[in-house]
Structure formats: C-alpha cells, structure tokens
N, C-alpha and C positions, 0 to 999 in steps of 0.2 A: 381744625378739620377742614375748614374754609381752601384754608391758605395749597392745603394736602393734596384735596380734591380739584385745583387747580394748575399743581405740581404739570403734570404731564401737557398741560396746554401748553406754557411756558416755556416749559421744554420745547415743545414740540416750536415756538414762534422762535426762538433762540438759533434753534437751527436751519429755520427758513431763511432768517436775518444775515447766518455766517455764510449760508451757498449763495446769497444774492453778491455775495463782496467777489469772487471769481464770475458770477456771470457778469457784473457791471463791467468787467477790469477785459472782460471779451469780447463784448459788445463795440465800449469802447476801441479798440485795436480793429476790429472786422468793422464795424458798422452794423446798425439792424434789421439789412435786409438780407445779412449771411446769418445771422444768430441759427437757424433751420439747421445749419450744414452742422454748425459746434454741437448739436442734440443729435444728428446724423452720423459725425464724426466717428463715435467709440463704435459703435454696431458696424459700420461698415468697414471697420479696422478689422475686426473679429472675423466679420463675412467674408471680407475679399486673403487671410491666413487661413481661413479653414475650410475654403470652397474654390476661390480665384486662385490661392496659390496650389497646390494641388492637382487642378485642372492643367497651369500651365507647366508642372514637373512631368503628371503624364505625359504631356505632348512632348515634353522633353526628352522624355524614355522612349517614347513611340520611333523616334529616328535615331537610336543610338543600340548599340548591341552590346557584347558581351555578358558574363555573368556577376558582374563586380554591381555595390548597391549607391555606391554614392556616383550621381551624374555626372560630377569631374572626372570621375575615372573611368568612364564607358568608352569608346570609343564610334564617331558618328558616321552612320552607314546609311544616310540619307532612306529612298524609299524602301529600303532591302526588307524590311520587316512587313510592309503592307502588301506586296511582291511574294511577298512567302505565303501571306494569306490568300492572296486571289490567284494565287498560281493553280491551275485547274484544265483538263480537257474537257469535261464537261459538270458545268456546274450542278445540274439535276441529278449527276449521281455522284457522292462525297468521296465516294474512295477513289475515284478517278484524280485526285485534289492530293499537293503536296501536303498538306494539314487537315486528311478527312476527319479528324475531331472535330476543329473547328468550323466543316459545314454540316457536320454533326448535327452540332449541337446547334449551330440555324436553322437545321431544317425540326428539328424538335422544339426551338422558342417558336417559329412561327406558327406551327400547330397550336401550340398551349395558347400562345397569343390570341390565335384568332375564336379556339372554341372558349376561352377562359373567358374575354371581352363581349363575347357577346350574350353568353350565360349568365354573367354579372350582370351587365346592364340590364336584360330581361327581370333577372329574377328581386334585383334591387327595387327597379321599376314598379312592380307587380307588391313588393312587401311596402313599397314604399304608400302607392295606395291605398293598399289594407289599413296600415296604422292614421292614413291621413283620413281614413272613413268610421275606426271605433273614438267614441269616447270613453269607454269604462277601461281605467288601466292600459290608455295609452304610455303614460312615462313607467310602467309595469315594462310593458312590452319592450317599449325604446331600448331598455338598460339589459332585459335578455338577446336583445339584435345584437348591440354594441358591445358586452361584455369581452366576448372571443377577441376583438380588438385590440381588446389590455393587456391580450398573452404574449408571451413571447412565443415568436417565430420558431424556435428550435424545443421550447414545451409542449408547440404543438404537432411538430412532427412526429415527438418521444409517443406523446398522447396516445396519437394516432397508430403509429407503427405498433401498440402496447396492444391498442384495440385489434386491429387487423393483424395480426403472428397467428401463427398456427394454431396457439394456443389461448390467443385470444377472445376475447368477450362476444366479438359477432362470429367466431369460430365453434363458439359454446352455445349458443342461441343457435348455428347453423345443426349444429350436432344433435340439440335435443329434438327441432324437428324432424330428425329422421336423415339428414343430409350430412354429405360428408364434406369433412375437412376441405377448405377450400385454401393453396397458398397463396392470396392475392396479390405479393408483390413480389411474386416470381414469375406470374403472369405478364405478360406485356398490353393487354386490354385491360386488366383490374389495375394495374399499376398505375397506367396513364389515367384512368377514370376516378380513382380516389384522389391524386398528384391534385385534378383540378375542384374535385368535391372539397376537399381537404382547403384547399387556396378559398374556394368562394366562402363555405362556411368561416374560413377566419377574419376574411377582410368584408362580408357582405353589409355587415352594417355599418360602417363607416360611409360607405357609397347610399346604402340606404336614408341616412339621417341629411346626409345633404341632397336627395331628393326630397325628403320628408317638407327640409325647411321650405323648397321650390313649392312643392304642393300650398304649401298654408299661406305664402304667400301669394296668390291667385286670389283676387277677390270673388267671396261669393256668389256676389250680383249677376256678377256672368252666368253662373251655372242656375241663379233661379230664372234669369232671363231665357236661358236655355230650355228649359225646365218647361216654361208660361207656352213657350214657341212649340213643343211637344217636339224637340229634338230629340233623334235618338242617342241611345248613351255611345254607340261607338264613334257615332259623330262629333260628341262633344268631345272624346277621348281627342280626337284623330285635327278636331278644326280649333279647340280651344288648350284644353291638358297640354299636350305637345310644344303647340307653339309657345306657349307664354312657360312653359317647362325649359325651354332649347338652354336658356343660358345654363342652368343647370347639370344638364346632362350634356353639354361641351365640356364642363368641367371633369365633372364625372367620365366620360371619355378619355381625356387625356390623360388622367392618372392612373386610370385603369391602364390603357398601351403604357404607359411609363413604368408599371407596379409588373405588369406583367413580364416584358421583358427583361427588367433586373431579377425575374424569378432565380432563389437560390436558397436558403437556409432550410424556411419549411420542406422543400422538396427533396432536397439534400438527404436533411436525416430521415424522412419518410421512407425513403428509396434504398437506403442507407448507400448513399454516392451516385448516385444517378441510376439504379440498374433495375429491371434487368439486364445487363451487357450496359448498353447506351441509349438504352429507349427514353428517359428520364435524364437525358445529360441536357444541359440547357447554359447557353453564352454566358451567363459569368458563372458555373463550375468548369469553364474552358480556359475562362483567364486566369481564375485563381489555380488550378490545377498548374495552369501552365507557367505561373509566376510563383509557388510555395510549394506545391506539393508534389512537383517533378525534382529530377534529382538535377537537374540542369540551370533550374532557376532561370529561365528565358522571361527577365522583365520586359526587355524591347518587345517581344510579340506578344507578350499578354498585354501592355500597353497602347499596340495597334488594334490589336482585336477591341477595347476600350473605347474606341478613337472612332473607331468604324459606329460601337454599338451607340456610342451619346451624337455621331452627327444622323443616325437614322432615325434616333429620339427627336432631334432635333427637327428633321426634315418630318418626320411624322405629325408632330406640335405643330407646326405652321402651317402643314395642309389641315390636319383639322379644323384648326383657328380661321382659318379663311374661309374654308367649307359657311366655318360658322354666321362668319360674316354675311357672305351672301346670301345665306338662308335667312338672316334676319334683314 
C-alpha cells in the first residue's frame, strides 16, 4: 500500500528529472541569462501566427486590388483603396462620399461609441460601488453582474430580438397593460436604444468587477480618516475614490472605445443586419459586408477601411494612455 500510495510522486519526480535533460542541453548552448527567451519562445511563436502575421497580410491586402484571395495574385494599386475611401465632397454628409456606406457606418460607430462609453463607465461605476458597500451576498451579486458575460454574443442578440418581436414577451406585458403593439426595431429611436441597452447589459459586468477590484483595493484608513475629519461623501467621492480609482478606470476606458467600436455580432443579429435601412450599420458590418457578403468580394477595401479603424484604435489608446499619465 506504502509503496502504491507513493506511486504518483515518483511519477511525478521521474518526469521533473527527464524535462531537466532539454533544459540543461539549452541553457548550455544560450547561456543563463537567455533561458527567459527559451520559456518565451513557444507563446511568442503562437502570438506573432495568429495576431503579427494577420496584421501584416491585412496591410498586404489594404494596397492590392482585385477579387482573387490569395495575395500573390492580386494585383498592387498602391493608395487606390484608401483614396476610394476618403474620396468625399463633404465629409458631414455620407452620400455626398464615393462609399456613403462606409461614412455610414462612421457616423453611426461614433454615436454608439460615444453614448455606449460613457453609459458604461457611469453605470459600471455606480454598480461597482454598490457591491463594494454590501456585505451580505456580495459573491451572490458578483456572479448575477458577470453571468451575461459567458454568453455568446450572437445568443444574445437571438434573446433579445425573441424578447423585443412583435410578438414578444415585453410586447405581451405591453398588451396587457392596456398598450398597443409596439415594433421596436422598426423604429429607429427603439432600435438605436435597445442596440446600446442590449450591449451594456451584456458586457457591464466584466467592466464592473475590474472596478470592483479598484474599489477593495483602496485602503480603508483613508476613508475612516475622512470620516474623523467630517468630510463630505461627494468630496471623498471626487478628492479620494477617483483618484487612487484612475488606474482602473484608464483601463476600463480603453476597452470600452476598443469593445465599442469593433461593435458587430450582438448588434448584428438584434437588428437583423444593421436596420432599420442603416441606422444600426456600424464599421465592421462595412468591412465584412464589403469583403463576404457583396457579390464582388472587394478585400482590398474592406482591408483599408480595417487599417483606418485599428490606426484610430490606435491613436485613440495612446491619447488616453497619456491623458492618463498626466493626470496621475
């Protein structure tokens, strides 16, 4: 029994013993102030095939035309494609623009963006406090915020669109009060306002729980010191909360503008395709449309419109990030 009960340590030192004979034989050859890189190695091999190379095929498509899929056989038309995009007499109005889809569907992410982002952060903010003030059935709570999280994107639009139909469940609630039928995503105000309900409710607590952790780590002291001094609470909100909060909500920031304007799946099938008309078309159902689901198949321009939306992510990130800097 001894011997049995033993069995899996052995094991287990047997095979410590056979991975040390490749890491000696590594070391060896590199030296041990590179050993870092050889535990680095595999991940970044992975990373840079399924993120670095990708990145650089788009850019590769972004200057090349035709409809053929393999890159060696497109033909290179330098800026012609980002040229097609910004070709416009006046930008504030899309149809004036050789590709009014495409400022389209700009001028509808940046709506969504700017009221989505700032509704999130408020309302994340606001639940994040709550949970960081109960103690009874806080990890209750936590797992009802975060649940929607686990869904899928496209289960939740089905959900939703299920709810909202004519003959749907707040359709039926509407009905028994006395009220009539209302088609909410034929409208173009109920459409846009569920598109972003719909978005906050699914992603609000993920942004929640990483202000949550922000909150809990703030030490107390402050706030009884606060407390002793007979500071008011919006004060403590606005001179203590916030600041020692910022890193937090930098983060929470930048995912949000990043979450937001990849907006496409849940909105997608909520809308069922962006509609009504194009009120709900939003920059990537522009690229995909314009790279799969036209008959044309124009990768090169779904590529730049791509190119445009990750250097605006881009430059967005770095102004945040700095903002951040200097605030702290």
């Amino acid at each position: 029994m001894t011997n049995l009960r033993a069995l899996p340590g052995m094991t287990f030192s047997w095979l410590v013993r056979l991975l040390e004979v490749p890491f000696d034989l590594i070391e060896r050859l590199i030296g041990g102030r590179r050993m870092p890189w050889a535990f680095l190695a595999p991940n970044m091999v992975i990373f840079g095939i399924f993120s670095f190379l990708p990145i650089a095929l788009l850019i590769g498509y972004a200057f090349t035309g035709g409809s053929d899929v393999l890159l060696g056989d497109r033909p290179f038309v330098g800026l012609e494609n980002f040229a097609r995009l910004f070709d416009c007499e006046n930008y504030l109005s899309p149809y004036t623009c050789r590709e009014s889809f495409f400022w389209i569907a700009v001028r509808n992410t940046l709506w969504y963006v700017t009221i989505k982002v700032t509704a999130m952060l408020a309302i994340s903010l606001m639940t994040a406090i709550i949970l960081n003030r109960i103690w009874f059935g806080r990890g209750f709570f936590r797992a009802v915020f975060f649940y929607p999280v686990l869904l899928s994107p496209v289960v939740v639009g089905l959900v939703w669109q299920w709810f909202l139909n004519t003959n749907g469940l707040l359709n039926a609630f509407l009905v028994e009060l006395g009220f009539e039928r209302v088609i909410f995503m034929l409208d173009i105000f109920w459409s846009r306002f569920f598109v972003i309900f719909v978005s906050i409710w699914f992603q609000m607590g993920f942004y929640t729980l990483i202000l949550l952790a922000g909150l809990q780590a703030i030490p107390s002291d402050i706030y009884e010191a606060a407390a002793i001094d007979g500071t008011p609470r919006w004060r403590v909100f606005t001179r203590i909360t916030l600041p020692m909060l910022a890193p937090n909500l930098v983060v929470v920031l930048v995912l949000l503008m990043i979450r937001a304007v990849q907006v496409f799946d849940e909105a997608y099938v909520l809308t069922n395709g962006g509609g009504p008309g194009t009120a709900n078309t939003f920059l990537v159902q522009f690229i995909y449309e314009t790279a799969f689901a036209s008959d044309l198949k124009l990768y090169g321009l779904a590529s730049a419109a791509s190119v445009v939306m990750g250097f605006v992510l881009l430059i967005l990130t770095l102004v945040q990030l700095q903002l951040a800097r200097k605030a702290e």
